[in-house]
Structure formats: C-alpha cells, structure tokens
N, CA, C and O atoms as CSV, one atom per row, in Angstrom:
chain,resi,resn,atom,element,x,y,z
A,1,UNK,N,N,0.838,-1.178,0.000
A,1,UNK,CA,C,0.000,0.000,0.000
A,1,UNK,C,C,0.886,1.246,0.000
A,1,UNK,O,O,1.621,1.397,0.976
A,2,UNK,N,N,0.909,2.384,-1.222
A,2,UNK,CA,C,1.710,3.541,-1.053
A,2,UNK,C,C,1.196,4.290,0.038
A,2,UNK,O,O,-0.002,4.054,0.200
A,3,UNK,N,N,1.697,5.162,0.899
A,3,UNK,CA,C,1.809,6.126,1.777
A,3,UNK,C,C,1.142,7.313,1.136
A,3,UNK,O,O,1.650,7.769,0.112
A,4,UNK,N,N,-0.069,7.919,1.693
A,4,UNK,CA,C,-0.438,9.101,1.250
A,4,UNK,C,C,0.459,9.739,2.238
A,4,UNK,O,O,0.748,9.500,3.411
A,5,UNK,N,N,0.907,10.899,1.105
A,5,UNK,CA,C,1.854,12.413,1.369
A,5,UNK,C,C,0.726,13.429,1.444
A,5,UNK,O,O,-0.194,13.331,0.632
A,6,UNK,N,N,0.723,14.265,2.231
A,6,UNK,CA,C,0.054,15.676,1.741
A,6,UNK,C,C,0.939,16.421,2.186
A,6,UNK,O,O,1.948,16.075,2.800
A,7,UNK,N,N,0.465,17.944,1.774
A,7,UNK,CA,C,1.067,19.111,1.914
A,7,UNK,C,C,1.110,19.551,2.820
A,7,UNK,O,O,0.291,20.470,2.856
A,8,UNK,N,N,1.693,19.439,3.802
A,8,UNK,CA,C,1.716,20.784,5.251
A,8,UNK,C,C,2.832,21.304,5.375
A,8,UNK,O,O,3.898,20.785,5.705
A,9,UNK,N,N,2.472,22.844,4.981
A,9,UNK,CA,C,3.231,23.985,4.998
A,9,UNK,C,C,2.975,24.843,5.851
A,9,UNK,O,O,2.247,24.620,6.819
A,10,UNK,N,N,3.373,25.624,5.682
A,10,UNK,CA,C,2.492,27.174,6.527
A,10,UNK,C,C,1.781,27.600,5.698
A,10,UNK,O,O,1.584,27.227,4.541
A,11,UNK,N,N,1.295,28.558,6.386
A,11,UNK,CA,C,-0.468,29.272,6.252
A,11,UNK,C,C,0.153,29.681,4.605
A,11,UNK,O,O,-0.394,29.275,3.580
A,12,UNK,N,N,1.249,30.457,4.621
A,12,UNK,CA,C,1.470,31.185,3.942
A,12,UNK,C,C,1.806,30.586,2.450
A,12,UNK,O,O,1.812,31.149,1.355
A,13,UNK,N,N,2.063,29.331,2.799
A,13,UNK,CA,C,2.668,28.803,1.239
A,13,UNK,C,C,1.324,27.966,0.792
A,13,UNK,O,O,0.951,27.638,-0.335
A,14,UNK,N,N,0.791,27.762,1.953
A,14,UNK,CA,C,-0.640,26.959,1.227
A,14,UNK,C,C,-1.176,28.289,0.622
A,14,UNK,O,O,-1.507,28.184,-0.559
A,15,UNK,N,N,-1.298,29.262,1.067
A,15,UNK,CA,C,-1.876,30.504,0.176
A,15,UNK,C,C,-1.706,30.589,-1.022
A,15,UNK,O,O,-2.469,30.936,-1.924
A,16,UNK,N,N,-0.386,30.168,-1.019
A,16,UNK,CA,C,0.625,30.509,-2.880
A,16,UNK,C,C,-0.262,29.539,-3.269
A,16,UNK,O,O,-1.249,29.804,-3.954
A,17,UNK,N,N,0.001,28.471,-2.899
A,17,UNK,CA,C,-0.988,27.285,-3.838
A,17,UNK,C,C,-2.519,27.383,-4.272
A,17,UNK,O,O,-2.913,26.835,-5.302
A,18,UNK,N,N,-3.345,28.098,-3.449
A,18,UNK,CA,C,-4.768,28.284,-3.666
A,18,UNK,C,C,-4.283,29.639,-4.509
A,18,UNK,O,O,-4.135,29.568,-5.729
A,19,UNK,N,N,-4.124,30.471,-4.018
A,19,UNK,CA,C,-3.735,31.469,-5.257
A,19,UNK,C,C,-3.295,31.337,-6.557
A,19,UNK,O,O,-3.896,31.855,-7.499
A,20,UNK,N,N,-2.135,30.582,-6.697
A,20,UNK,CA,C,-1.972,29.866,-7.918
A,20,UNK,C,C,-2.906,29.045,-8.814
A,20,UNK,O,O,-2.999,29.472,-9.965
A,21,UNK,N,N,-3.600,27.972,-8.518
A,21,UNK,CA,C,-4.442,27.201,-9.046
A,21,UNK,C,C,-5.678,28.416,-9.612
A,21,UNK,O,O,-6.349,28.372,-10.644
A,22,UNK,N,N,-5.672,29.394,-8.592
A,22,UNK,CA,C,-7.024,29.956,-9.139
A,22,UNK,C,C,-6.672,30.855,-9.824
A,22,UNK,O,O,-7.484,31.027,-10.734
A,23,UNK,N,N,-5.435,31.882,-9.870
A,23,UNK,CA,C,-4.903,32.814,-10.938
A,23,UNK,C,C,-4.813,31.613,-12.131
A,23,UNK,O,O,-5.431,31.898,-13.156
A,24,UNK,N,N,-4.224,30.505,-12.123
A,24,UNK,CA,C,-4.068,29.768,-13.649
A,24,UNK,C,C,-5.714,29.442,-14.332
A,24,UNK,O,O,-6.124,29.506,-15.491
A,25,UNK,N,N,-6.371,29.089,-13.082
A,25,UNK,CA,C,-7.963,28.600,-13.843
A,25,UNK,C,C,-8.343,29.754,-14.397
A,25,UNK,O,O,-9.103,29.832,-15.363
A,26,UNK,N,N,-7.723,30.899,-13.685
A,26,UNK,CA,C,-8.565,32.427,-14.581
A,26,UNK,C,C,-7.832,32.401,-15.897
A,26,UNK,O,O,-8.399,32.143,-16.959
A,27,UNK,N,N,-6.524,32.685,-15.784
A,27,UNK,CA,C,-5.561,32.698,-16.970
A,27,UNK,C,C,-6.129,32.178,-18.419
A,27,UNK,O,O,-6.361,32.607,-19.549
A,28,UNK,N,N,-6.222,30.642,-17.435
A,28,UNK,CA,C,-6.714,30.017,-19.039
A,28,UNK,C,C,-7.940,29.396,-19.141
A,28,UNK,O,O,-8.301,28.313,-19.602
A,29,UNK,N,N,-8.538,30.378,-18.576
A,29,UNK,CA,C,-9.913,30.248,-18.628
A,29,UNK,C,C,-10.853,29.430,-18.265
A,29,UNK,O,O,-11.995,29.564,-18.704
A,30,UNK,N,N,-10.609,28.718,-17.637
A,30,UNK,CA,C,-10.953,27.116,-16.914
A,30,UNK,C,C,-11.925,27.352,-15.779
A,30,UNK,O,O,-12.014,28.352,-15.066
A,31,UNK,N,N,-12.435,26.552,-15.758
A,31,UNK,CA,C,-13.432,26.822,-14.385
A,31,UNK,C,C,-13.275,25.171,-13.356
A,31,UNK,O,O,-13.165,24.068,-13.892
A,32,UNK,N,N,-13.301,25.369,-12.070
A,32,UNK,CA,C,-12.924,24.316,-11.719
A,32,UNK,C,C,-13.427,22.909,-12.209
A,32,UNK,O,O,-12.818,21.841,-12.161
A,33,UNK,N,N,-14.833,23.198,-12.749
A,33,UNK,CA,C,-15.305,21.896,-12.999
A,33,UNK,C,C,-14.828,21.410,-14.242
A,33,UNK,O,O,-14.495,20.227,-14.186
A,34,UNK,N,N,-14.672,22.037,-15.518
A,34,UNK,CA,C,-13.133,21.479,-16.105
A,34,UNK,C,C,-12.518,20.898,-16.157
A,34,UNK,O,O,-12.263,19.861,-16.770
A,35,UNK,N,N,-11.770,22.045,-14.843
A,35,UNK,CA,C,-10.410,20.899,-14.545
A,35,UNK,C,C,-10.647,19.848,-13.853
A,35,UNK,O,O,-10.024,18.847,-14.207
A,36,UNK,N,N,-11.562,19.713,-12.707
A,36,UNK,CA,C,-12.456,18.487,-11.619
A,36,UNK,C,C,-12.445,17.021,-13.179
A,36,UNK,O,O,-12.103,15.838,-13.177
A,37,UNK,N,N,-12.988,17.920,-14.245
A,37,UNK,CA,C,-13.230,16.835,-15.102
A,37,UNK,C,C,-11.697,16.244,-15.823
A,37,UNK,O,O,-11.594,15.088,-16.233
A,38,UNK,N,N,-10.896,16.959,-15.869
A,38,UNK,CA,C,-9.830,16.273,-16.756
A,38,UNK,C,C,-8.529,16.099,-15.535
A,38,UNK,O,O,-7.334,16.203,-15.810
A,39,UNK,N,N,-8.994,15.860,-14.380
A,39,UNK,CA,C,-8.371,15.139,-13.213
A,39,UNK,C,C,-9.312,13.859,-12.769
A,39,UNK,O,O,-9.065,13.022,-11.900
A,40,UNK,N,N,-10.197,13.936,-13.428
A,40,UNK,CA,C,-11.595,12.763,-13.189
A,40,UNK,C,C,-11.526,12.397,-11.566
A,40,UNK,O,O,-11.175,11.313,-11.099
A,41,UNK,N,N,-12.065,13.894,-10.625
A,41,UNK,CA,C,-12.213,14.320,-9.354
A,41,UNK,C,C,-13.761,15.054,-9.374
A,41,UNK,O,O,-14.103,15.496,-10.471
A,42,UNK,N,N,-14.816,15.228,-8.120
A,42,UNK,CA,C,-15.593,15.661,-8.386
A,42,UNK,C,C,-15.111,17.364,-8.351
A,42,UNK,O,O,-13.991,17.812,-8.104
A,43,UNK,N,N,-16.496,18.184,-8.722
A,43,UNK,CA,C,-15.770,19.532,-8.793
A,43,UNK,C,C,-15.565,20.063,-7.072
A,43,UNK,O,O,-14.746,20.911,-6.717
A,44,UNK,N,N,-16.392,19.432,-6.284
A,44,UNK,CA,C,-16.536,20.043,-4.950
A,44,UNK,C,C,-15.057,19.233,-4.327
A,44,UNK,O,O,-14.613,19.671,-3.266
A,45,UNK,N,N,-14.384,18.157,-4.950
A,45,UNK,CA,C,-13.149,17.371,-4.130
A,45,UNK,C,C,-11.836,18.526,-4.674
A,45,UNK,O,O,-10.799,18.710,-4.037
A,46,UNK,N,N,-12.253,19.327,-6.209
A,46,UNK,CA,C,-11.300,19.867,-6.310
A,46,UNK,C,C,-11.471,21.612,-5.620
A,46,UNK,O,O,-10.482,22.345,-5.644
A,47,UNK,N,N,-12.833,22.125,-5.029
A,47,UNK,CA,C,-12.986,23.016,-4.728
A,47,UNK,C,C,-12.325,22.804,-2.793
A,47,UNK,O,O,-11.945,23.727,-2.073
A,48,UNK,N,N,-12.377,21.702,-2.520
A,48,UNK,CA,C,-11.778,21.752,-1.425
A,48,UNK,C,C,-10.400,21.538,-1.343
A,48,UNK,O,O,-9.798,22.127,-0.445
A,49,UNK,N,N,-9.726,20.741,-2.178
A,49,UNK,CA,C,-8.319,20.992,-2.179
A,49,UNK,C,C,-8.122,22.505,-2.533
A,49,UNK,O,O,-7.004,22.897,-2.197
A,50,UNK,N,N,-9.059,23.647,-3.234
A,50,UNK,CA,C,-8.368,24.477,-3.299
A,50,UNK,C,C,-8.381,25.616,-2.349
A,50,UNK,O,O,-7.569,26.528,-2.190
A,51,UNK,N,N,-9.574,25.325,-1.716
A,51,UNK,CA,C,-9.302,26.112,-0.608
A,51,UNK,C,C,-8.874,25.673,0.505
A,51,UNK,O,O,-8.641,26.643,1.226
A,52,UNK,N,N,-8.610,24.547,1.110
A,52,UNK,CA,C,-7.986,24.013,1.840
A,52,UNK,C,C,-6.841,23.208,1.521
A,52,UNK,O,O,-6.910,22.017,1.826
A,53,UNK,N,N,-5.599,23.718,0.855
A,53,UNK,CA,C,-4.541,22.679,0.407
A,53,UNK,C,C,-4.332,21.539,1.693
A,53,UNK,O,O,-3.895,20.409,1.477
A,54,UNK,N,N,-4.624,21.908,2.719
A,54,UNK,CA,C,-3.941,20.723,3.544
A,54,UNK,C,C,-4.117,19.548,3.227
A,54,UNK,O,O,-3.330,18.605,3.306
A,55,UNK,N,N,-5.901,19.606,2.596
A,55,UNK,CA,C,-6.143,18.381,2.214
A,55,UNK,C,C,-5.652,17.296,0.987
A,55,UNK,O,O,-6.084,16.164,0.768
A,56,UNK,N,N,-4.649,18.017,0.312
A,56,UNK,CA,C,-4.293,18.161,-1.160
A,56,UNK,C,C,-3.346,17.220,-0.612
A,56,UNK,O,O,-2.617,17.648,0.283
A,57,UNK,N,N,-3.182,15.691,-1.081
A,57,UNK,CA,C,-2.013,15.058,-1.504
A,57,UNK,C,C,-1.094,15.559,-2.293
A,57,UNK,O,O,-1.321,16.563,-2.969
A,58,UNK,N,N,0.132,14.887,-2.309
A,58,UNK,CA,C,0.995,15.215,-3.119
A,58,UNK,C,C,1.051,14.528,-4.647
A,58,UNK,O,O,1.729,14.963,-5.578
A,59,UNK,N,N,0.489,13.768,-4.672
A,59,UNK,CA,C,0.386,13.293,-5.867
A,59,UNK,C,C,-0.844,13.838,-6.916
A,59,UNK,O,O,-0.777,13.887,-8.145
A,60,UNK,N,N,-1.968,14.226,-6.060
A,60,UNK,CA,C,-2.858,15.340,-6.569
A,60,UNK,C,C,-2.873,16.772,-6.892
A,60,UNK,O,O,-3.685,17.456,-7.516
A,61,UNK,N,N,-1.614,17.084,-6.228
A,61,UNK,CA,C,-0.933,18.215,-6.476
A,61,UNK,C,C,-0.208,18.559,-7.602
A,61,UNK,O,O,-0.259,19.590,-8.273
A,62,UNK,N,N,0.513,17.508,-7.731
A,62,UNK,CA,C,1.453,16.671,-8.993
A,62,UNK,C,C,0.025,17.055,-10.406
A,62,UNK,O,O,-0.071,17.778,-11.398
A,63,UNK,N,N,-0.732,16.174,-9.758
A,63,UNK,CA,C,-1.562,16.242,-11.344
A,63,UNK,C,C,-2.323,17.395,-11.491
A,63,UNK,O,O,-2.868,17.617,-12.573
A,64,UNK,N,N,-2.435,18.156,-10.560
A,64,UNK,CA,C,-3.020,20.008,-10.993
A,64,UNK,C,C,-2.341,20.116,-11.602
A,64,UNK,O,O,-2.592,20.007,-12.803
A,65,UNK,N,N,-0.741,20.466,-11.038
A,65,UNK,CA,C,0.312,21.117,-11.645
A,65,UNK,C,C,0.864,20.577,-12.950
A,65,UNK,O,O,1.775,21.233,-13.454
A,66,UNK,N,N,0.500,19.607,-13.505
A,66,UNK,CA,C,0.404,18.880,-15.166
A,66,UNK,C,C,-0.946,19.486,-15.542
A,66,UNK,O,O,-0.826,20.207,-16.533
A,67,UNK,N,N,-1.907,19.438,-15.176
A,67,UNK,CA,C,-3.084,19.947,-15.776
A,67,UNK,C,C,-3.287,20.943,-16.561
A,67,UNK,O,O,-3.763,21.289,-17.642
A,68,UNK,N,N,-2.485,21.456,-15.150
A,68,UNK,CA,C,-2.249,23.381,-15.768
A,68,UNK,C,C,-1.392,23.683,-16.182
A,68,UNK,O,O,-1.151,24.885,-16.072
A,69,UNK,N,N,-0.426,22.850,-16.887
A,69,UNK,CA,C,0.750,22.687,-17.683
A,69,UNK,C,C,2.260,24.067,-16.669
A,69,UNK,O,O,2.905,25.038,-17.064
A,70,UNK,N,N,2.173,23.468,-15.595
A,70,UNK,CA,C,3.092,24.190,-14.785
A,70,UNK,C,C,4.433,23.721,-15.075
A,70,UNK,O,O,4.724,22.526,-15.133
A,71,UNK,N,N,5.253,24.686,-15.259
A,71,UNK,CA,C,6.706,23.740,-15.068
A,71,UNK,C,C,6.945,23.325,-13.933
A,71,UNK,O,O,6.206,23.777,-13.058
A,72,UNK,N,N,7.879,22.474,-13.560
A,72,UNK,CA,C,8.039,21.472,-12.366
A,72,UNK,C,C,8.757,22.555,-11.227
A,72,UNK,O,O,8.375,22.627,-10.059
A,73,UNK,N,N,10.141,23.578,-11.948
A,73,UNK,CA,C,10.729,23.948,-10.941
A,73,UNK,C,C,9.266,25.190,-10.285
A,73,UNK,O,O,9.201,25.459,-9.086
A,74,UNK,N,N,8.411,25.688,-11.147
A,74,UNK,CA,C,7.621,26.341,-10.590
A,74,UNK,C,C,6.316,25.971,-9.421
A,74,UNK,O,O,5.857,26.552,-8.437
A,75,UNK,N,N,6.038,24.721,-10.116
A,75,UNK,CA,C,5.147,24.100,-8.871
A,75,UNK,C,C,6.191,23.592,-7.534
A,75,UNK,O,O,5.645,23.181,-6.510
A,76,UNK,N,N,7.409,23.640,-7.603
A,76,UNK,CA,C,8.511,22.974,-6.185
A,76,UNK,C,C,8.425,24.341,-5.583
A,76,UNK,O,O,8.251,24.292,-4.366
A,77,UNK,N,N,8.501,25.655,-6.129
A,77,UNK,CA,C,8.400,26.919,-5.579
A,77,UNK,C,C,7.456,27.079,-4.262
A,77,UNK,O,O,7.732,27.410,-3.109
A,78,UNK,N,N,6.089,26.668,-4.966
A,78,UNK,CA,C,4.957,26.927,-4.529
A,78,UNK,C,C,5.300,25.611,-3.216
A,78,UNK,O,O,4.638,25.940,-2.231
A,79,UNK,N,N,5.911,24.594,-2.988
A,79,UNK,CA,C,5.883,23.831,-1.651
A,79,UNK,C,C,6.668,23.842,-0.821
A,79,UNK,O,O,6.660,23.286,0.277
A,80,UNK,N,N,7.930,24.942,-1.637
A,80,UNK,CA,C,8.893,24.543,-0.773
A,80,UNK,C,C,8.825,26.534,-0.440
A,80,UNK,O,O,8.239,27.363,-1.137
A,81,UNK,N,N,9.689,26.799,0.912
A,81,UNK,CA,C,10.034,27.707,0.929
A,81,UNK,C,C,11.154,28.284,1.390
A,81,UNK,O,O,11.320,29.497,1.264
C-alpha cells in the first residue's frame, strides 16, 4: 500500500498554492469543474483541495500542476520555501 503524502506547509505557502491554481484557472480560462473533469475528481473534491490545500495530496498536487501545464521547478516553488 503507497503512503499518502500531503502538503503541510504554513499558512502562507498553502496561500501561494490556492492562489496559484485559481490565478491559472482564470488565466486560461478554466473553471474548476473542467479541470475536476480532466483530473476525473468531483468539482466540490477539487474546490476543497483548493481552498484548503492541507487536504491536497501530493500526488494530486502533482496532477493540478500537469493539468495546468506548470513547469516542475515552478510548482517545487509553490511547496517549498
């Protein structure tokens, strides 16, 4: 059985992350249910990872940040500080 990872950061870097996801859904025009759909997540599982990253695995994190075609060193930004 793999080990679920999640994100626990501070207040402040989980911010970057909900900020991020939702500046990119504006960017490119996306609305969460969209993206909920081409992560095949409901839209309310991805509305709570985004306002609550804590809840956000790392491997679900992983696949936002492909979704939204992030580069890698830019999504490590957003976890690490």
């Amino acid at each position: 059985m793999r080990k679920k990872i999640y994100i626990t950061r501070t207040s402040r870097s989980l911010n970057k992350i909900s900020d991020y996801i939702r500046g990119e859904l504006k960017r490119q025009d996306l609305t969460q249910e969209q993206l909920a759909d081409r992560l095949g997540v409901k839209q309310q599982t991805l509305s709570k990872w985004i306002n609550n990253p804590k809840t956000l695995k790392l491997e679900n994190f992983i696949d936002i940040m492909q979704e939204l075609h992030t580069e890698k060193e830019e999504a490590a930004e957003l976890i690490c500080e």
